[in-house]
FIVO-733294 format. One line per 10 residues: number of its first residue (from 1); their letters; for each residue x, y, z of C-alpha. Coordinates in Angstrom, 2 decimals. Layout:
// FIVO-733294
NUM> a> X:Y:Z | ...
//
This chain:
// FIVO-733294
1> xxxxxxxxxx> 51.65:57.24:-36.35 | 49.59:54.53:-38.08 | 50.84:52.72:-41.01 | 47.96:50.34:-43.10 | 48.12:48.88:-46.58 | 44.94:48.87:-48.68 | 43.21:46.48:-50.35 | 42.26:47.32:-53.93 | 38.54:48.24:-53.57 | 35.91:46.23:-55.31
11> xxxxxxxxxx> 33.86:48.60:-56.74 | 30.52:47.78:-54.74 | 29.74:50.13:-52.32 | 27.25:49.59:-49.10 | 25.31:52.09:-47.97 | 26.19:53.16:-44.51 | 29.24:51.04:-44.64 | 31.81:51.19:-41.50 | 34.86:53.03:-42.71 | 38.67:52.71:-42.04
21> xxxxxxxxxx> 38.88:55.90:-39.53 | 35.95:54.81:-37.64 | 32.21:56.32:-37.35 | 32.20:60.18:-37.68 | 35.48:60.09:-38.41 | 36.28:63.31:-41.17 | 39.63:62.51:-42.27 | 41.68:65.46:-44.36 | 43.47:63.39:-46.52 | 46.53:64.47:-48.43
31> xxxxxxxxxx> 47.41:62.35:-51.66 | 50.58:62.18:-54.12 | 53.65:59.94:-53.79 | 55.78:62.51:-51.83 | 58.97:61.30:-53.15 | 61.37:62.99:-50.63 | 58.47:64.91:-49.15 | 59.97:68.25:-50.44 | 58.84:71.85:-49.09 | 56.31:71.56:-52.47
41> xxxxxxxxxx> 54.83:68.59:-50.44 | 54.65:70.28:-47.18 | 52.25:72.55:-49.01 | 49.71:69.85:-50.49 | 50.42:68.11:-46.76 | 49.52:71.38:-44.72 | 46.50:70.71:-41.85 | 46.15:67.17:-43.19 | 46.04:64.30:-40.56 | 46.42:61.42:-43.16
51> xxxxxxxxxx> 48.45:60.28:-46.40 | 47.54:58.26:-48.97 | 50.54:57.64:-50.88 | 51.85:55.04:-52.97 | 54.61:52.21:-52.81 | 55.96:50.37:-55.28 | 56.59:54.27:-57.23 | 53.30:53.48:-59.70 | 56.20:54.47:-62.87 | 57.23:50.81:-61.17
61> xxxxxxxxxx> 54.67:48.95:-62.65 | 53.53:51.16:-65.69 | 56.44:52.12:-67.45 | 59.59:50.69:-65.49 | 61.89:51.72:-68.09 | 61.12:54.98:-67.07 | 60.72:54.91:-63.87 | 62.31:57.84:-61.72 | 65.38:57.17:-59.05 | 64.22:57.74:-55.56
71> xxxxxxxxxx> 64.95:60.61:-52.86 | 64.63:58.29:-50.54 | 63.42:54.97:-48.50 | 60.00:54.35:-47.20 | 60.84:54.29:-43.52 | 62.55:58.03:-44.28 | 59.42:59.28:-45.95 | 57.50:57.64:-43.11 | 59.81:59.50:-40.12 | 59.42:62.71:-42.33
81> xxxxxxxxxx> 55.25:62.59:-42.68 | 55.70:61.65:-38.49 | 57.58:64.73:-37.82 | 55.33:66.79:-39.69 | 52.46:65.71:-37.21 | 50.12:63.44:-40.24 | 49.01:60.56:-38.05 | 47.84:57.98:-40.30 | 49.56:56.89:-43.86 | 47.09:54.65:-45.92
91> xxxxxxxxxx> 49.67:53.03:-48.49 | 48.53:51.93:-51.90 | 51.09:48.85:-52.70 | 51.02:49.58:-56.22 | 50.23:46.17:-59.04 | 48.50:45.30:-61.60 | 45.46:45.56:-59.99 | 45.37:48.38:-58.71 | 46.63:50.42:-62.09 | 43.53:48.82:-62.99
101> xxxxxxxxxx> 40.90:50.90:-60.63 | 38.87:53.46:-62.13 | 39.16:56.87:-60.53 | 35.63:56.57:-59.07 | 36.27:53.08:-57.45 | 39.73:55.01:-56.06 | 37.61:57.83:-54.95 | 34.81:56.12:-53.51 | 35.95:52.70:-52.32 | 39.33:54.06:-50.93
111> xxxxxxxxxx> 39.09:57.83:-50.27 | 35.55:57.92:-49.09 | 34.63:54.60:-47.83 | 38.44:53.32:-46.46 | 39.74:56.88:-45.28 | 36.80:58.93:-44.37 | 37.58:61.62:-45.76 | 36.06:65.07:-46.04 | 38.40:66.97:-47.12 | 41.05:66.28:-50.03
121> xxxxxxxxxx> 44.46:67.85:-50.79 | 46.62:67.16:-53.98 | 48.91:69.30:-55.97 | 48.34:70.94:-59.40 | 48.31:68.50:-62.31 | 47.58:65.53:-59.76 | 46.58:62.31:-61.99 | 44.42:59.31:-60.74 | 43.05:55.97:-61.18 | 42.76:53.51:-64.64
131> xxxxxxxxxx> 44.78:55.00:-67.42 | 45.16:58.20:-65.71 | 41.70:59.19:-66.24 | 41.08:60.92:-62.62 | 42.12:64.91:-62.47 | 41.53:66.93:-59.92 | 38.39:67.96:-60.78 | 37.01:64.85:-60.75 | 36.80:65.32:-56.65 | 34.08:67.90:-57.59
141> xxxxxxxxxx> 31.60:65.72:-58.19 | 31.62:64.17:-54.59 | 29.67:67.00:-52.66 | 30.51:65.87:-49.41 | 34.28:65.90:-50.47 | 35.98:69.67:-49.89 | 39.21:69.70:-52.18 | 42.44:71.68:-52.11 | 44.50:72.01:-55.11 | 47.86:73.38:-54.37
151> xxxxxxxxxx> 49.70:75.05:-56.95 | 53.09:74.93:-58.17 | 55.92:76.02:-55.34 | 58.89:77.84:-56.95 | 61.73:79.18:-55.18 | 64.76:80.74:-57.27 | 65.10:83.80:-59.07 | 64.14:81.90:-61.83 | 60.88:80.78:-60.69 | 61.70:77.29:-61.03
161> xxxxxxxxxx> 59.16:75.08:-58.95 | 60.51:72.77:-56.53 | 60.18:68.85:-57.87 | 60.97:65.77:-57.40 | 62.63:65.77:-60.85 | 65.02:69.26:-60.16 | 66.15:67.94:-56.56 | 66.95:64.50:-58.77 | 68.94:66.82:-60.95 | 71.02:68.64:-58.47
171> xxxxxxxxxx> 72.05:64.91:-56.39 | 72.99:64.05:-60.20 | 75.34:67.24:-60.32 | 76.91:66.63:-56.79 | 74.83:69.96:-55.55 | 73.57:68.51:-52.30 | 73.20:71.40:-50.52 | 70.93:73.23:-53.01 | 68.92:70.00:-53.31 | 68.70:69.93:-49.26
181> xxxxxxxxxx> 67.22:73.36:-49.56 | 64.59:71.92:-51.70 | 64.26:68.76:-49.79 | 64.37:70.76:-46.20 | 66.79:68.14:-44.60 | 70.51:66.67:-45.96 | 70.22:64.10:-48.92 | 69.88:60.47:-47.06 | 69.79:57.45:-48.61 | 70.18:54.00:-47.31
191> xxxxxxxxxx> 73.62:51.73:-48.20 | 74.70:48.49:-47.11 | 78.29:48.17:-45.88 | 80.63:46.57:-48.93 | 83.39:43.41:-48.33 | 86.02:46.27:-48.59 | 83.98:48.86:-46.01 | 82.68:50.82:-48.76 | 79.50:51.74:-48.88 | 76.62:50.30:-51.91
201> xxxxxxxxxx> 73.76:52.64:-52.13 | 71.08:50.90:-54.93 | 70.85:52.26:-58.14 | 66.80:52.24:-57.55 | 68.12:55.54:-55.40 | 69.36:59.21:-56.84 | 73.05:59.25:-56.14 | 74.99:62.28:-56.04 | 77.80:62.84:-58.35 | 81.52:61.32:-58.09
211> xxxxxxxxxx> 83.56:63.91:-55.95 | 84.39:64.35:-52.40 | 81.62:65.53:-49.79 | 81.36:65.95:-46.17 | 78.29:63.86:-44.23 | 77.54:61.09:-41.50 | 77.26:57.71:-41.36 | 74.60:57.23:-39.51 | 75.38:59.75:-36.55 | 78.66:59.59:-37.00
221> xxxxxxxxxx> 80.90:62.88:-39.10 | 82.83:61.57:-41.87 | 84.41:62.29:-44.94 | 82.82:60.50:-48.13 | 83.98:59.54:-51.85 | 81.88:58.68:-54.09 | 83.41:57.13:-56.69 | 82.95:56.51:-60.49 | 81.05:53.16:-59.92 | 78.86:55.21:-57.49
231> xxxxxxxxxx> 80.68:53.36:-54.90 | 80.81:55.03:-51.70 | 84.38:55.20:-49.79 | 84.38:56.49:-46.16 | 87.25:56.57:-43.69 | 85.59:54.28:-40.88 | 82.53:52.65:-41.64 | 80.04:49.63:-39.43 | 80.80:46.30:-40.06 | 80.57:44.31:-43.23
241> xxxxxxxxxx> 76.92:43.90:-44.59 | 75.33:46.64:-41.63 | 72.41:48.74:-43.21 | 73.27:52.23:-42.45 | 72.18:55.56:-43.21 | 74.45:58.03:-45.55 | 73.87:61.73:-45.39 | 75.68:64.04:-47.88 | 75.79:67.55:-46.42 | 78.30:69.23:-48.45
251> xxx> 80.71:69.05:-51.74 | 84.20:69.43:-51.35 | 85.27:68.84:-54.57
//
């Protein structure tokens, strides 16, 4: 899979200019941050061959205080969009300047002239470009541009859709295997092995509640407590300071 960072676009387009995926290339291009890449996701990703996503989280630079804790790690998100067969992600590394490109300059100089693309899917309330001003509709003035706009995906008796925001809210309650349902694999997140052999997962991260759950370190079956401090305790753990991947499968208590 093919992994490029854009450049912000300078809003002057050339006629007949070379784009990113080559000549004759017709890209279907799937767009959204994918946090997690949920089963929503999988919809708005379904028959794409390319992501454009974004990393920093854009919350990161417009509003940090409220910026949302993540699902998980880029090089997660980047093995999940791999196993789902996209084979290009185009990543905007969100700044300043590029919270500062109109929706047409994102549409033009980075959807149509970087990517290629002839086809566009994002999900329902899907936002864009300088002050937010870009909605899905705005794809409809670009006739050679075919657009897909997936609605909401709810599962539950309750109709609840299936978000970022409610898996967030089950890790926060210590329900990881209702959020894994949502998610369509465990709850992973990365951690660094502690002085003492626990185990520090960021606070950029959602963490599950304090309790007792069974999961892997790495490959490896294990018993895990996370603690008040969101400390992670684990019978047997890497060295001291190895990155390492934490899966919670189940609550014990």
């Amino acid at each position: 899979m093919e992994v490029l960072s854009l450049e912000v676009p300078d809003g002057k387009r050339v006629a007949g200019s070379r784009r990113t995926g080559g000549a004759g290339s017709r890209a279907k291009v799937a767009i959204g941050t994918f946090d997690g890449v949920h089963l929503g996701h999988r919809q708005v990703l379904y028959g794409c061959d390319t992501v454009l996503t974004f990393d920093p989280h854009p919350m990161q630079v417009l509003e940090p205080r409220r910026v949302p804790r993540l699902l998980s790690e880029r090089r997660r998100k980047l093995q999940k969009l791999d196993s789902l067969g996209i084979r290009r992600v185009a990543i905007v590394p969100f700044d300043q300047a590029w919270s500062r490109v109109s929706a047409e300059d994102f549409v033009e100089g980075v959807v149509v002239d970087q990517l290629g693309a002839e086809f566009v899917s994002v999900g329902q309330g899907f936002r864009f470009g300088a002050r937010g001003a870009g909605t899905t509709t705005t794809f409809d003035q670009y006739p050679g541009l075919s657009t897909r706009v997936v609605p909401l995906v709810t599962q539950g008796p309750t109709g609840e859709p299936i978000s970022s925001t409610r898996i967030r809210r089950l890790i926060f309650d210590g329900a990881v295997e209702l959020a894994a349902d949502l998610l369509g694999a465990s709850v992973a997140l990365p951690a660094i092995v502690g002085d003492a052999g626990q185990l520090l997962i960021s606070s950029e991260f959602a963490r599950p509640a304090p309790g007792s759950y069974l999961g892997y370190v790495d490959s490896h079956p294990c018993t895990l407590r996370v603690c008040q401090d969101h400390t992670v305790e684990v019978m047997r753990t890497a060295r001291t300071g190895t990155h390492v991947e934490v899966r919670f499968v189940k609550r014990t208590s």
